[in-house]
C-alpha positions in Angstrom: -69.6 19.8 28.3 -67.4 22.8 27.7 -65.4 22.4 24.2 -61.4 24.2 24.5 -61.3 26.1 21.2 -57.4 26.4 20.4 -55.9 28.9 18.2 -53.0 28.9 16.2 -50.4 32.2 15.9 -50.1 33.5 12.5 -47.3 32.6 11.0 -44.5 35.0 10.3 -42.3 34.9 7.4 -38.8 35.7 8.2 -37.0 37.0 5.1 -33.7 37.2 6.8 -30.8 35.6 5.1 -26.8 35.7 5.3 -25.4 38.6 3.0 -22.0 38.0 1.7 -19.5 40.6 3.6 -17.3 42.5 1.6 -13.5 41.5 1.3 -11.7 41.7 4.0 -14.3 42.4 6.4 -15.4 40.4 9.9 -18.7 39.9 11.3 -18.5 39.2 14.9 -22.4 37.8 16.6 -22.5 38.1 20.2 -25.5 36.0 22.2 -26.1 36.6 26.2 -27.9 34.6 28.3 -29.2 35.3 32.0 -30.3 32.8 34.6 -31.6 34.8 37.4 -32.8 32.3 40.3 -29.1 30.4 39.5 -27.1 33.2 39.4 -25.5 32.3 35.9 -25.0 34.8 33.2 -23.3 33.2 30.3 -22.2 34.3 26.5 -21.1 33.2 23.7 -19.4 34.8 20.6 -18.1 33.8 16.9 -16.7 35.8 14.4 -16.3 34.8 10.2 -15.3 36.1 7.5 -16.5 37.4 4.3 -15.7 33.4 2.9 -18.0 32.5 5.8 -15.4 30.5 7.2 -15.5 30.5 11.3 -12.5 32.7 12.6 -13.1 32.3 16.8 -16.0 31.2 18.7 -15.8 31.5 22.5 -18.1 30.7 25.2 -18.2 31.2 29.3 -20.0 31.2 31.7 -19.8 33.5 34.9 -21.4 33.1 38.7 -22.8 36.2 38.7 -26.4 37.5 39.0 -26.8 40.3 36.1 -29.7 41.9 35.1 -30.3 42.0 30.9 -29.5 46.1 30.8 -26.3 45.4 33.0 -25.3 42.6 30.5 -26.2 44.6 27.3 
């Protein structure tokens, strides 16, 4: 009888957190996402300000085939 020994990842803390922007600025975040054998690229966008308060979000999707260095 062979036993399957199973072993969990380490754990990794993330320490990343939101940091309040300075007055008057914009942070814009920007996500791409590529479907190669349907020949979908999509993206999607938001940007908020230093209240946090969403300002745009956008989101499309395209027919076309690209590659993650042409869609960087």
């Amino acid at each position: 009888m062979v036993q399957a020994c199973i072993q969990q990842a380490p754990r990794v803390q993330n320490n990343t957190r939101w940091v309040k922007l300075q007055e008057r600025w914009i942070k814009c975040n920007v996500e791409a996402g590529f479907f190669i054998d349907q020949g979908i690229t999509t993206i999607a966008c938001c940007a908020r300000n230093s209240n946090d308060e969403l300002q745009y979000a956008q989101t499309r999707q395209y027919n076309l085939k690209l590659s993650t260095l042409e869609g960087d």
